[in-house]
C-alpha positions as CSV (number, residue, x, y, z in Angstrom):
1,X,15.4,-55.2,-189.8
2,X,14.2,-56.1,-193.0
3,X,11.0,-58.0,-193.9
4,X,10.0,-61.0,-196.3
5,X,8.3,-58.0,-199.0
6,X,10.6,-54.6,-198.0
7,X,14.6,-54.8,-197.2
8,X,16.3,-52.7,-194.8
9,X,17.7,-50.4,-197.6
10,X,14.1,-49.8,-198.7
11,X,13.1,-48.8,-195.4
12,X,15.7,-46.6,-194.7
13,X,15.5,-45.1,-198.4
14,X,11.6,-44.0,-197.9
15,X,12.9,-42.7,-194.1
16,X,15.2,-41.0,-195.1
17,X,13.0,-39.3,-198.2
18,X,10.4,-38.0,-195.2
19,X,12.7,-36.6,-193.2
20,X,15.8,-35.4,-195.5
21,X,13.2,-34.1,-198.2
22,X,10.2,-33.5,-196.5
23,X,8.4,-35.8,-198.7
24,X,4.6,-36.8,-197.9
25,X,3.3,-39.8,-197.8
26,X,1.5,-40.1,-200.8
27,X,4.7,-38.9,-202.8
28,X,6.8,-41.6,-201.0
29,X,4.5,-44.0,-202.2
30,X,4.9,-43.2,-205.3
31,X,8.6,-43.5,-205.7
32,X,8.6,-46.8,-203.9
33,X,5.3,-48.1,-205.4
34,X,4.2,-48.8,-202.4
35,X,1.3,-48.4,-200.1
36,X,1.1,-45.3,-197.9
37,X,0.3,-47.7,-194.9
38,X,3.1,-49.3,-195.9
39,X,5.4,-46.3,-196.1
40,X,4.3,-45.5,-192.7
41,X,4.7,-48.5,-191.0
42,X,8.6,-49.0,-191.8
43,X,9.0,-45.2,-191.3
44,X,8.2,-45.7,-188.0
45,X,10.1,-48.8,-187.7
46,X,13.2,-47.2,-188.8
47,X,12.1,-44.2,-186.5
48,X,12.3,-46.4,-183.5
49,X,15.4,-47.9,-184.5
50,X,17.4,-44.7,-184.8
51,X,16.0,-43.8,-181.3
52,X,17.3,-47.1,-179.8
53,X,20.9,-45.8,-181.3
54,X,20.8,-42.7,-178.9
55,X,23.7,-44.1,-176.9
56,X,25.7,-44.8,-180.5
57,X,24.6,-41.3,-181.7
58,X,24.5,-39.1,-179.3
59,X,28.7,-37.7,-178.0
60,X,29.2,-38.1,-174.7
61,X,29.8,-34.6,-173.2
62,X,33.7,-33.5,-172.3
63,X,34.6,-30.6,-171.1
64,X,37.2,-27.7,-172.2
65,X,40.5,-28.5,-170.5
66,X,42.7,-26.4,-168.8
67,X,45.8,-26.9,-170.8
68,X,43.7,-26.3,-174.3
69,X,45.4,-24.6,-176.7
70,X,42.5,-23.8,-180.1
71,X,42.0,-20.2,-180.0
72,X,38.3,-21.0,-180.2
73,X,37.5,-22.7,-177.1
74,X,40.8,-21.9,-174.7
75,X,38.7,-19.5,-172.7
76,X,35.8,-21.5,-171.9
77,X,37.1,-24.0,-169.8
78,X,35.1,-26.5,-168.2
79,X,32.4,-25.7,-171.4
80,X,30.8,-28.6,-172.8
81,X,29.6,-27.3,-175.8
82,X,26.3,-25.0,-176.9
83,X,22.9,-25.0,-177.2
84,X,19.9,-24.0,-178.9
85,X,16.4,-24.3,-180.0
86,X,15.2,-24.9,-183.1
87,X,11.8,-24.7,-184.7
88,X,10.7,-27.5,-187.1
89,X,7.1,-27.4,-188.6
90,X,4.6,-29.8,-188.1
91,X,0.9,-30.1,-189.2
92,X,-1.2,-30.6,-186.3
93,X,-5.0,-30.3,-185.2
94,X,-7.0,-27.1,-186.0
95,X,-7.8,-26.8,-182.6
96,X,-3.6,-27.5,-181.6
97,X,-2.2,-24.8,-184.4
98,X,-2.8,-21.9,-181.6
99,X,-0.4,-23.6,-179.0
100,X,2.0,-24.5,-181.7
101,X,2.3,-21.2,-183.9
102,X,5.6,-19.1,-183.6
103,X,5.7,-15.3,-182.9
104,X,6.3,-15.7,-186.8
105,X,3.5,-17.4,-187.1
106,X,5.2,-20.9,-188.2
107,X,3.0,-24.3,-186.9
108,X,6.0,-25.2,-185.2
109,X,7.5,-27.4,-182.2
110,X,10.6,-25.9,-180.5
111,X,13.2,-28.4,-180.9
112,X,16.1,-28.3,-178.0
113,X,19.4,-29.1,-179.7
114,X,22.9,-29.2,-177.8
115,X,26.0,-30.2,-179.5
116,X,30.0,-30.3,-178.6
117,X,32.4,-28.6,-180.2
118,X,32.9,-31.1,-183.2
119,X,29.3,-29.9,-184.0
120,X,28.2,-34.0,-182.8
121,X,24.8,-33.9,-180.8
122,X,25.2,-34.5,-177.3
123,X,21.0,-34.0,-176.2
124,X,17.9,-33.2,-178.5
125,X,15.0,-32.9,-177.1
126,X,11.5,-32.8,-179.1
127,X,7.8,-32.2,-178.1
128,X,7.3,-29.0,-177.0
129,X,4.8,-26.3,-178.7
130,X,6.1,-23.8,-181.0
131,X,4.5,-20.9,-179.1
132,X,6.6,-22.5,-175.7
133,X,9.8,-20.4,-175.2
134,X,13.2,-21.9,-175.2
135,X,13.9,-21.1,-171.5
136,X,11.4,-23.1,-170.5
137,X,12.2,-25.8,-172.8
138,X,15.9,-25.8,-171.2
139,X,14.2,-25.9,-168.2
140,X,12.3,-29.2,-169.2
141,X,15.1,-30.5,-169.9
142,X,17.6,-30.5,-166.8
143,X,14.6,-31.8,-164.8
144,X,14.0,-35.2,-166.8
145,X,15.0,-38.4,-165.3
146,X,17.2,-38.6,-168.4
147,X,17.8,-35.1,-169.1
148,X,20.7,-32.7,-169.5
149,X,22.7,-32.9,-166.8
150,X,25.2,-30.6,-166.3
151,X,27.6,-30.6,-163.5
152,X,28.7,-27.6,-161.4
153,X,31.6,-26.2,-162.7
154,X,30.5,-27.4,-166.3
155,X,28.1,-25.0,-168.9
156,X,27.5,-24.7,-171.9
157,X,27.6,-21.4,-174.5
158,X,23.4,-19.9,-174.8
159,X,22.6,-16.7,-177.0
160,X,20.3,-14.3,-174.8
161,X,17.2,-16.3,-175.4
162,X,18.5,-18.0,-172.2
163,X,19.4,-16.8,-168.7
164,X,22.6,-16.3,-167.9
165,X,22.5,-18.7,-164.8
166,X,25.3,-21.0,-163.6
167,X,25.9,-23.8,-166.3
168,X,24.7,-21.4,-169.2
169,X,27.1,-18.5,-170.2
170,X,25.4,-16.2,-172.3
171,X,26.5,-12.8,-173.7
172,X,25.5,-9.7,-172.4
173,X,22.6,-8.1,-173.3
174,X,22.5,-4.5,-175.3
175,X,26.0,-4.9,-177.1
176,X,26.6,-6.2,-180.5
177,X,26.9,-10.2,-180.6
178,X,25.9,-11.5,-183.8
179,X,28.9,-11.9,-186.3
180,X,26.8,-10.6,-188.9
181,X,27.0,-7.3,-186.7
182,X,30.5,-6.9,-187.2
183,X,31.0,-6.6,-190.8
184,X,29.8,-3.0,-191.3
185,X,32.4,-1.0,-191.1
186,X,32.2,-0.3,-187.8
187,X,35.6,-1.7,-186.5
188,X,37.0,-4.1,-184.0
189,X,35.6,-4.2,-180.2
190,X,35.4,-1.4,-177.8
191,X,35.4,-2.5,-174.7
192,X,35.6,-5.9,-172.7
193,X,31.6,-6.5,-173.1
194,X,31.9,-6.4,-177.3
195,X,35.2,-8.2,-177.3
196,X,33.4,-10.9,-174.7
197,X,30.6,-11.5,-177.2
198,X,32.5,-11.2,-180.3
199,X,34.8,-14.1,-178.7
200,X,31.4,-15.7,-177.4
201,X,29.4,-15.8,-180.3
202,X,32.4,-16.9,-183.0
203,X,32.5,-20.2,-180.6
204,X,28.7,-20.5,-180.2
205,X,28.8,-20.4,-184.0
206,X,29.1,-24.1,-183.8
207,X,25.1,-24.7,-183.4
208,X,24.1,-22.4,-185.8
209,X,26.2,-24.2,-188.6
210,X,24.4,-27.4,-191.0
211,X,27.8,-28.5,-192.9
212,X,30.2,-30.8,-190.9
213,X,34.2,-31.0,-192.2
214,X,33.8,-34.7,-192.5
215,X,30.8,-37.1,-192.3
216,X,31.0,-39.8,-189.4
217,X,28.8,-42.3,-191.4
218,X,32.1,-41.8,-194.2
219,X,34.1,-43.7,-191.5
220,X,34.1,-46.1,-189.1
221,X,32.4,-44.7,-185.8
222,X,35.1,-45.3,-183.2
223,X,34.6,-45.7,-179.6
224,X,32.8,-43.5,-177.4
225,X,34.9,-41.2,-175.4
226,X,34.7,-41.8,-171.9
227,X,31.8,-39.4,-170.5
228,X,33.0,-36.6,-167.5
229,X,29.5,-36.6,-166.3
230,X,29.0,-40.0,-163.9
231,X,25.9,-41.6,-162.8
232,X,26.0,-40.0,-159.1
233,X,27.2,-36.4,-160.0
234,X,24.6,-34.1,-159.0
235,X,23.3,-32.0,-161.8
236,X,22.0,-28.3,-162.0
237,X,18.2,-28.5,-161.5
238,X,17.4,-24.8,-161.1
239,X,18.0,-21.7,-164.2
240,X,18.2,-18.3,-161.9
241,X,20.1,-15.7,-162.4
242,X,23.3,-15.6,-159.9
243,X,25.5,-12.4,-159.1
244,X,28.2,-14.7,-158.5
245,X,28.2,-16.3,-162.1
246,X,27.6,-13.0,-163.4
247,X,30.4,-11.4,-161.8
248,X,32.6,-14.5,-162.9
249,X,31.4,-13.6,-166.8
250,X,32.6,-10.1,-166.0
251,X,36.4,-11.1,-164.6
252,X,36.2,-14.0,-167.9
253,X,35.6,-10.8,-170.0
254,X,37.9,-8.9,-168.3
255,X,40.9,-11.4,-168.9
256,X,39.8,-11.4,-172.7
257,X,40.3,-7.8,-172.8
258,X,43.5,-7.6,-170.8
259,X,45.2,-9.8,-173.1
260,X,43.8,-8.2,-176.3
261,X,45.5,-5.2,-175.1
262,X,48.5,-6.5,-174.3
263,X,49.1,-7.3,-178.1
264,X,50.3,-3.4,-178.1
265,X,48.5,-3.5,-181.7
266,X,46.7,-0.4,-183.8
267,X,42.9,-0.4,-184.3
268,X,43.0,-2.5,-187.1
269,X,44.8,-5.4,-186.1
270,X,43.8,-5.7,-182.6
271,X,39.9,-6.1,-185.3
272,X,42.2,-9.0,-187.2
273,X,43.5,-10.5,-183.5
274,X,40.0,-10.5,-182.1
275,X,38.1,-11.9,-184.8
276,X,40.7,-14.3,-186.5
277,X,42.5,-15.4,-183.5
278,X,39.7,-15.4,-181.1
């Protein structure tokens, strides 16, 4: 809300310039000829508005169905999405820069981030130390009172800086995953392991990417879906690895393959059906 000396527009404008530009204070200011107590007082009004948005914001989570027919995300059914961490810099304390510095050696926190597969944020969660890795991070956030809950039976898509533990499939470890690895000449999948991951990290893709097709804010914002996930489902609260998940990855991979084959197709166009059609 606006006041009697600074509209809403201006508020959101020197919000915006912070956190889209990474603008200081003092050049804020500037542009707005205003004071930097000023700036920083409707920054954080406007910060506190967004946050009271969360439920407007933030998808509700809905699951891959059974009868789904994109290429992309027909295999994982009963996914929810993918996640990630993140690491955006801060400036803290002298005496906080150890606790927040990266193995890079960023002053960082490690941002959580988990989105659905419109690329629309379904959870972020903020705070934690830079040096804090994500695992324990995800943990975090499945044991908050208004955490990520994820149902049995549900998961989301996690790139090996997570355990592979019911509710988060990752890829397997020691084979080539990133998409990046599979533009060097060295031909389409081998084996139901590469072809898993190939297939696995194409569709994780979707929290790695900054550019949406279409912006929301463009539009109207309709609705909310309907959420899966109701108040008195009981969530996963523990991240172990779990034989029986594994072994379900395996038989998932195994179906991947199976079909792949099937196609009856030489080397090079069973590289074109796994990496265009998967």
């Amino acid at each position: 809300m606006g006041t009697k000396n600074v509209i809403a527009p201006e508020q959101v404008g020197m919000f915006l310039s912070i956190l889209s530009h990474y603008k200081k204070n003092c050049v804020v200011k500037h542009d707005f000829m205003r004071s930097g107590r000023t700036v920083s007082k409707h920054f954080h009004a406007v910060l506190h508005g967004v946050c009271k948005l969360h439920t407007v914001l933030l998808a509700k989570p809905i699951p891959i169905t059974e009868d789904c027919l994109d290429p992309q995300w027909k295999w994982f059914k009963g996914c929810f999405g993918a996640l990630d961490g993140t690491f955006i810099d801060v400036q803290v304390p002298l005496h906080e820069k150890g606790h927040c510095r990266t193995k890079k050696g960023q002053i960082a926190v490690n941002v959580l981030g988990v989105c659905n597969p419109n690329m629309q944020f379904i959870y972020v969660l903020s705070g934690w130390e830079g040096s804090v890795a994500n695992n324990r991070v995800l943990r975090d956030a499945i044991h908050r009172d208004d955490g990520l809950c994820v149902p049995s039976g549900n998961y989301y898509l996690c790139d090996n800086g997570y355990t592979n533990a019911k509710g988060f499939l990752t890829s397997y470890r020691g084979v080539r995953y990133h998409l990046c690895e599979w533009d060097r000449g060295t031909g389409g999948p081998r084996n139901k392991e590469e072809l898993f991951n190939l297939k696995h990290s194409f569709t994780r893709n979707v929290i790695e990417r900054n550019e949406m097709p279409d912006d929301p804010l463009e539009r109207e914002i309709p609705d909310a879906p309907v959420s899966v996930v109701e108040t008195d489902v009981e969530c996963i609260s523990t991240i172990e690895s779990n034989p029986v998940w594994s072994a379900w990855r395996d038989d998932l991979a195994s179906s991947m393959y199976a079909e792949c084959l099937y196609c009856s197709l030489d080397s090079s166009e069973v590289n074109y059906c796994c990496t265009m059609l998967s």
